[in-house]
C-alpha positions as CSV (number, residue, x, y, z in Angstrom):
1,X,-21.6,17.6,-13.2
2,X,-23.3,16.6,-10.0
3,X,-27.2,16.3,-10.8
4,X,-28.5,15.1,-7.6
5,X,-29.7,18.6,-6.2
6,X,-30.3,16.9,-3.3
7,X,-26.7,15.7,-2.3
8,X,-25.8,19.8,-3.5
9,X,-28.2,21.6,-1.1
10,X,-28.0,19.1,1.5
11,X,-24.2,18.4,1.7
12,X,-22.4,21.5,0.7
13,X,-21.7,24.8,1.4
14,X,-22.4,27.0,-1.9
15,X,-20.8,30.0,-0.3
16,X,-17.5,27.5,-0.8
17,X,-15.4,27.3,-3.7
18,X,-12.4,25.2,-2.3
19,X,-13.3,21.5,-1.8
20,X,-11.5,18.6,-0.8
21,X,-11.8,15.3,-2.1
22,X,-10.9,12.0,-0.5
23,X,-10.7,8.8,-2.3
24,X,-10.7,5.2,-0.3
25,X,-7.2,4.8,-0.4
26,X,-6.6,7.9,1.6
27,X,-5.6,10.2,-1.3
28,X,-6.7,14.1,-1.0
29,X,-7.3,15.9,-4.3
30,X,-7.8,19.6,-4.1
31,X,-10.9,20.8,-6.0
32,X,-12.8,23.9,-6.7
33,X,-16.3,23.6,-6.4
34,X,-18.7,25.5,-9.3
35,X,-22.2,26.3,-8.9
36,X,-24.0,27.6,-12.2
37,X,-27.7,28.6,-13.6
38,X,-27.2,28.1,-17.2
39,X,-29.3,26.6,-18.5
40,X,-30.4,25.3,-15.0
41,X,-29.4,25.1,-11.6
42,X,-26.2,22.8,-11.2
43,X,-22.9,22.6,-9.2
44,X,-19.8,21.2,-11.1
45,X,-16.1,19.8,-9.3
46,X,-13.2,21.4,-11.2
47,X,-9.3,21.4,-10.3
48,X,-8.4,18.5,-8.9
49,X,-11.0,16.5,-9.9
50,X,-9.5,16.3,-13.4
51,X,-6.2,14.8,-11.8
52,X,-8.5,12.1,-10.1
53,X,-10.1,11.3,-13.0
54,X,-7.2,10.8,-14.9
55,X,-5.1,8.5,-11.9
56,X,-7.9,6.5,-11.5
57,X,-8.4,6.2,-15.4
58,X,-11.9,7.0,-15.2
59,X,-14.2,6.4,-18.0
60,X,-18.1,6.7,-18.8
61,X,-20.0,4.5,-17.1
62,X,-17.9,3.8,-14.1
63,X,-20.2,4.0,-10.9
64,X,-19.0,6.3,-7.7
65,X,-20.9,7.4,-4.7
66,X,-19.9,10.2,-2.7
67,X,-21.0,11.4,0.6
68,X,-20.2,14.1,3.5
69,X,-19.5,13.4,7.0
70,X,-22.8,15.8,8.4
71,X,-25.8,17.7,6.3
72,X,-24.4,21.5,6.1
73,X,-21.3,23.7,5.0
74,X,-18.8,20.6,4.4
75,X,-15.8,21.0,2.6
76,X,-14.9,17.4,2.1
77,X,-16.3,15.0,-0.1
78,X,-15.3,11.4,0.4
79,X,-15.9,9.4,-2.9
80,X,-15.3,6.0,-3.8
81,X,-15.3,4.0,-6.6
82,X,-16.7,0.7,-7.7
83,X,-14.7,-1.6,-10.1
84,X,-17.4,-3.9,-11.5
């Protein structure tokens, strides 16, 4: 879940529900981006996002940052992750 409201309202479209992800090595993941009220305002990154997690062998704790390319209606996030 994506609680930086911030990065939400700033970066993405909410009228979207496709999103693409792109990782540092170049890879696209095709997501589908959910925005919910219950029990508070959050946006969530379904679909692809699973596969991602799992080929990158995510776990709890591992650090990513994301970003877009311009403030608005992207449909891109570009997200990379930090092996410490």
């Amino acid at each position: 879940m994506l609680q930086n409201c911030n990065f939400v309202e700033q970066g993405l479209d909410r009228a979207r529900t496709n999103l693409k992800l792109v990782d540092e090595c170049g890879s696209l993941w095709e997501c589908v981006l959910i925005f919910g009220t219950t029990p508070h305002e959050h946006c969530m990154i379904g679909g692809g996002w699973k596969h991602f997690v799992e080929a990158r062998n995510l776990n709890d704790g591992v650090r990513i940052r994301l970003g877009v390319p311009r403030a608005g209606d992207n449909d891109t996030i570009y997200v990379r992750v930090y092996d410490d």
